[in-house]
N, C-alpha and C positions, 0 to 999 in steps of 0.2 A: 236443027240448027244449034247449033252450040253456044253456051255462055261467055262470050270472051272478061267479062269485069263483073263482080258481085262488089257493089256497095250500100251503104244507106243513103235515104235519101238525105239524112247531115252530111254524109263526108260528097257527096256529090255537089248540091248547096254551098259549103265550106271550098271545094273548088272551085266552082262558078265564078263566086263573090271575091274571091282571093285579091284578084288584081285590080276590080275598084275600089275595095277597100284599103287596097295598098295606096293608090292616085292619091284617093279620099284626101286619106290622113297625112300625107306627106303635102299635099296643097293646105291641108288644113295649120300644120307646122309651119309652114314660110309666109301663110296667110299671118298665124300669129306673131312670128319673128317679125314681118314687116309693120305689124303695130305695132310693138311694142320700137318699136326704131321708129317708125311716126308719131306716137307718142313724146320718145324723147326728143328728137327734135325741136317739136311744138315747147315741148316746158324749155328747153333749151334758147330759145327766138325770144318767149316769155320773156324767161328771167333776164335777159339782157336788154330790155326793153324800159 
């Protein structure tokens, strides 16, 4: 039987993981953009208070 792909076991891993740690950090980005826009808001409401 023939070898069709020789990799290590990192670059196999490194594939695997690729696209949730794509999701991850791109939810993790708008997770943080929408604090900091809730954030300001709040001091926003604040200071007008």
């Amino acid at each position: 039987m023939p070898v069709g792909e020789i990799a290590t076991m990192q670059q196999l891993l490194a594939r695997t993981t690729a696209r949730p740690r794509f999701v991850t950090t791109t939810l993790a980005v708008f997770a943080g953009l929408a604090l900091l826009l809730a954030i300001t808001g709040f001091f926003a409401v604040l200071s007008r208070a």
